[in-house]
C-alpha positions as CSV (number, residue, x, y, z in Angstrom):
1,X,268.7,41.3,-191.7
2,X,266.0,43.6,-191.9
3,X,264.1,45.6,-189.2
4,X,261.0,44.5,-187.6
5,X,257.8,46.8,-189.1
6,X,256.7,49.2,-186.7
7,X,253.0,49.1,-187.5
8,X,253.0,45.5,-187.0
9,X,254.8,45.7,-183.5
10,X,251.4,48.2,-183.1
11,X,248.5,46.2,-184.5
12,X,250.3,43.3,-182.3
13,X,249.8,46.3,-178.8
14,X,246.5,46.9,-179.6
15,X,245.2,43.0,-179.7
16,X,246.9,42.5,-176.7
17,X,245.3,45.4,-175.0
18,X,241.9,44.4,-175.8
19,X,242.9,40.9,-175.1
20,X,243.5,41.6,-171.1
21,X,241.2,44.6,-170.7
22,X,238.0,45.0,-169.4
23,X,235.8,44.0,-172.4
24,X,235.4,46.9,-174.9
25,X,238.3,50.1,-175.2
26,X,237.5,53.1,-176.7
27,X,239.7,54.8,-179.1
28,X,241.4,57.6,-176.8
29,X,242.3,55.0,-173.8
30,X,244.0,52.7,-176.5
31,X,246.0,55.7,-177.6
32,X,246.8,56.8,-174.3
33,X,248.2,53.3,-173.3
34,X,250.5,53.0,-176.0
35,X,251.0,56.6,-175.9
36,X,250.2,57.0,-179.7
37,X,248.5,59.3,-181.8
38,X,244.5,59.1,-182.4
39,X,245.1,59.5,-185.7
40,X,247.6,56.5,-186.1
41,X,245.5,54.8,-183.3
42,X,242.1,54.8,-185.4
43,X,244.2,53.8,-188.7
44,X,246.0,50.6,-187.2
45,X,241.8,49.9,-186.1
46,X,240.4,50.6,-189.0
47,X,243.2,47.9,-190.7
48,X,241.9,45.2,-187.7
49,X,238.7,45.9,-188.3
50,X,238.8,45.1,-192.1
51,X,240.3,42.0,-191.8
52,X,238.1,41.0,-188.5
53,X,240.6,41.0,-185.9
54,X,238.6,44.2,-184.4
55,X,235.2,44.7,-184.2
56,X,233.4,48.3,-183.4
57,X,230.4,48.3,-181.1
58,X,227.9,50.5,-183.5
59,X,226.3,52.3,-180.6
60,X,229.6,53.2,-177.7
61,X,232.0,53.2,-180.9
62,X,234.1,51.3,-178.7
63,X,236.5,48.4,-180.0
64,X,236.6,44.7,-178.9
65,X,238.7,41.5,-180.4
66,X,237.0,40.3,-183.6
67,X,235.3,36.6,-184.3
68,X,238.1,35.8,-186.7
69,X,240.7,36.3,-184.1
70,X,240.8,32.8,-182.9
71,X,244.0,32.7,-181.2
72,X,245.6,35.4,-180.4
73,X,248.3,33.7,-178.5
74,X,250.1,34.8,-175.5
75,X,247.7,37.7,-173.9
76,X,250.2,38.6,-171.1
77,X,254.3,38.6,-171.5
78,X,255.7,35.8,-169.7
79,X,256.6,36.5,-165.8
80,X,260.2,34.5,-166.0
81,X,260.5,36.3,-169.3
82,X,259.8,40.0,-167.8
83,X,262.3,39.0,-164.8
84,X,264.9,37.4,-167.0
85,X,265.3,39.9,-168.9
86,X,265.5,42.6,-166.1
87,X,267.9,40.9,-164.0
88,X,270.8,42.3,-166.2
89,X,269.9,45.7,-165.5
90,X,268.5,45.6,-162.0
91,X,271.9,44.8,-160.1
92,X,273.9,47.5,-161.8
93,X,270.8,49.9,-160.8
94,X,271.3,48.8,-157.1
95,X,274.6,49.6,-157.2
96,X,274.5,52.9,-159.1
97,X,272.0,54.2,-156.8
98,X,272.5,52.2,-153.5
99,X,269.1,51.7,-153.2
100,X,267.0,48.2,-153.0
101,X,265.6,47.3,-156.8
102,X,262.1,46.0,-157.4
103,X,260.8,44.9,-161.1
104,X,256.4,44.6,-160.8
105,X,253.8,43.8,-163.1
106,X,249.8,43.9,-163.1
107,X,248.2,40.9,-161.6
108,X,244.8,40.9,-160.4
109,X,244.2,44.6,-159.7
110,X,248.4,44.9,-158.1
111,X,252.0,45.0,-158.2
112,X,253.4,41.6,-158.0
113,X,257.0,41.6,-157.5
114,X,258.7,39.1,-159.6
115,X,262.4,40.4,-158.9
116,X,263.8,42.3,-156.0
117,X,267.9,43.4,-155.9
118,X,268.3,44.2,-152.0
119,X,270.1,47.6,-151.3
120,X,273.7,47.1,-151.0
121,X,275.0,47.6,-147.5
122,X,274.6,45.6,-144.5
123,X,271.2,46.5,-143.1
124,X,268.7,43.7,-142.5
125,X,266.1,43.3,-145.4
126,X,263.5,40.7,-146.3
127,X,263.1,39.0,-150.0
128,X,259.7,41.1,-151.5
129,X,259.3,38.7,-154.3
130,X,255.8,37.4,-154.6
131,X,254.3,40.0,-152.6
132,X,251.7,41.9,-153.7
133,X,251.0,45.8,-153.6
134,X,248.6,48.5,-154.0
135,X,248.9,50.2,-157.4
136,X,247.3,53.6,-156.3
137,X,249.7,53.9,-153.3
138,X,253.3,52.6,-154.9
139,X,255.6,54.0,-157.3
140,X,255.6,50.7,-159.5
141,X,251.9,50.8,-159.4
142,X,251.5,54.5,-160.4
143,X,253.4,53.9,-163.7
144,X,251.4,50.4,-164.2
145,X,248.0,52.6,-163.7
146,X,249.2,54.9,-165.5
147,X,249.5,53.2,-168.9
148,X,246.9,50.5,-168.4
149,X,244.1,50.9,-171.1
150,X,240.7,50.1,-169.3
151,X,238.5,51.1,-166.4
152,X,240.2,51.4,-162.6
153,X,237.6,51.6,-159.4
154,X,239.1,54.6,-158.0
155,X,236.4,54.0,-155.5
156,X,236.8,52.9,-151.8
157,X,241.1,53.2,-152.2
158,X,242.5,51.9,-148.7
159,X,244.7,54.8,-147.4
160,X,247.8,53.2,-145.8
161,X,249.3,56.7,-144.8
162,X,248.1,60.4,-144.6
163,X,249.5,61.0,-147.6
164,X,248.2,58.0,-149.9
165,X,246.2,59.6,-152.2
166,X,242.4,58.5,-151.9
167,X,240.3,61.0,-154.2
168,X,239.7,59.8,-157.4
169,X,240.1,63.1,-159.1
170,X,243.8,63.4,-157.4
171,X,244.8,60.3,-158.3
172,X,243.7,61.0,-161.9
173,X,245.4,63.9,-162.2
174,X,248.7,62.2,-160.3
175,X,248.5,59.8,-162.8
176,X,248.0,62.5,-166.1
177,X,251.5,63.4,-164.5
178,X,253.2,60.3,-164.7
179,X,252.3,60.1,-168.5
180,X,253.8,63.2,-169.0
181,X,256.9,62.6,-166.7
182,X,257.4,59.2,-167.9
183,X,258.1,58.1,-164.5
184,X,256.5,58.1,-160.6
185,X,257.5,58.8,-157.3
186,X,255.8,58.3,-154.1
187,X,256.2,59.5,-150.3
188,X,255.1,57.9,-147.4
189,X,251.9,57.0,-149.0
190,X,252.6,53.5,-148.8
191,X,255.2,53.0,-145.7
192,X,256.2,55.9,-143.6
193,X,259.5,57.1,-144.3
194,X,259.7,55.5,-147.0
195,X,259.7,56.7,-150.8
196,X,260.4,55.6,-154.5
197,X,261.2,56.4,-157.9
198,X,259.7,53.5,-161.0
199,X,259.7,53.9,-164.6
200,X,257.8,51.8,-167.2
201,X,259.1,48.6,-169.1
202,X,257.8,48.8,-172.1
203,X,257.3,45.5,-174.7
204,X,256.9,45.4,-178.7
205,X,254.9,48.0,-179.8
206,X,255.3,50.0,-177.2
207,X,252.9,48.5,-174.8
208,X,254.0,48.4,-171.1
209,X,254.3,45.2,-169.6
210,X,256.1,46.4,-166.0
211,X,257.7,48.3,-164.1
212,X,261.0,48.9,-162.9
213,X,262.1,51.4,-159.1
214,X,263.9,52.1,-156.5
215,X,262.8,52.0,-153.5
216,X,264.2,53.7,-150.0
217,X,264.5,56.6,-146.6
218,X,263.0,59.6,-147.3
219,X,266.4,61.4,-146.9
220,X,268.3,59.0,-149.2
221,X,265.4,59.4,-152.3
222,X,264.2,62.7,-151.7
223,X,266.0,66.6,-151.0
224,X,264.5,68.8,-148.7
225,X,261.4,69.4,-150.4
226,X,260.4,66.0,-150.8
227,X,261.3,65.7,-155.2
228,X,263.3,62.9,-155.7
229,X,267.1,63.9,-156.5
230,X,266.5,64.1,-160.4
231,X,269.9,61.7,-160.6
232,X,267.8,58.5,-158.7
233,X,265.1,59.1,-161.7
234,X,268.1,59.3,-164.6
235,X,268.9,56.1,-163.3
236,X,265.9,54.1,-162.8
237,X,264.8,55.5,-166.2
238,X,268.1,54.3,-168.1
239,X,267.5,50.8,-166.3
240,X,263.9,50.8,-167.5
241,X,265.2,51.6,-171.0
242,X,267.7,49.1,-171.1
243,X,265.5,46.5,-170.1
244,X,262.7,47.7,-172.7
245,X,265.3,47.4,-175.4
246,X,265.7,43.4,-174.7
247,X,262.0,43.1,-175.0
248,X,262.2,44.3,-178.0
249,X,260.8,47.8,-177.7
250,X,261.4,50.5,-180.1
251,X,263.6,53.4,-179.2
């Protein structure tokens, strides 16, 4: 059979994007969330926008769905889908790493858990399913931030430890780093003595859709300066691509 058509898979990102943002996306925050070119960004709008499944706001140059969109369909992927698909690859991650497993998506301005492996040993845990977390101040959340095309109040962010990061400017830059990482850590800026390692899931066309960690002590996740071991982010990462690759991301 043949392949699926990677411009499609795109064009498909993009509607999505501007189907759950904010209202209107400009050209570079579309790009950056699907981690594309401008160049190929502007071309798979200017296609949309011909056939008037985009429109372009003349004055911001900014890009919202278009009146002969009528249905776009599914705006978010399906929750069971997201955790169906991750539960393959979320045990074996537990195990490789020995570390509890949590798989998060976006809802409502946080992380809500929809699948959580406990860490195998014989320590008392309780189910984190259904709960919902801060995304400035979490792993998980970092990598959702990071990708998310649209506007974030970086004002008035609750700090839960010394060591959440508050400042807008910080978090931007933390953030910049995750893009160019590809994956998150935190430490003790959510629970103290506690840190975590995530990596995004990432849907057709690229666009991410959740987020897969690991979550732990200090002393387990981290070495003596406080960087995760770089094996804990080789795994998470391999889990997160594995699970990508059943929703049908590209390599």
């Amino acid at each position: 059979m043949p392949g699926t058509v990677q411009s499609i898979e795109r064009a498909a990102a993009i509607l999505r994007i501007l189907a759950t943002g904010p209202g209107r996306l400009g050209l570079s925050e579309i790009a950056r969330a699907l981690d594309l070119a401008k160049g190929t960004t502007h071309g798979i709008l200017r296609t949309l926008q011909v056939v008037g499944f985009v429109e372009q706001d003349r004055v911001s140059g900014q890009y919202q769905l278009g009146g002969a969109l009528l249905h776009l369909g599914t705006s978010y992927l399906d929750i069971n889908e997201l955790r169906s698909r991750s539960i393959n690859w979320a045990d074996p991650l537990a195990a490789r790493s020995g570390e509890a497993v949590r798989i998060g998506t976006v809802l409502e301005g946080r992380v809500l858990v929809v699948h959580h492996v406990f860490r195998p040993d014989d320590t008392f845990q309780t189910l984190d399913v259904g709960a919902l977390l801060p995304l400035h101040a979490t792993a998980m959340g970092k990598v959702l931030l990071a990708y998310r095309a649209g506007s974030f109040d970086f004002s008035d962010l609750e700090a839960f430890t010394r060591l959440t990061i508050v400042e807008p400017r910080a978090l931007a830059t933390a953030l910049e780093g995750v893009r160019e990482a590809g994956w998150a850590t935190e430490v003790e800026e959510f629970l103290l003595g506690q840190a975590a390692v995530a990596a995004p899931i990432r849907g057709y066309g690229g666009l991410v859709v959740g987020a897969i960690g690991i979550s732990g002590p200090v002393e387990r996740i981290c070495d003596s300066h406080y960087r995760p071991h770089p094996r804990l982010v080789s795994y998470v990462r391999d889990a997160a691509r594995a699970v990508s690759r059943d929703l049908g991301a590209a390599r």
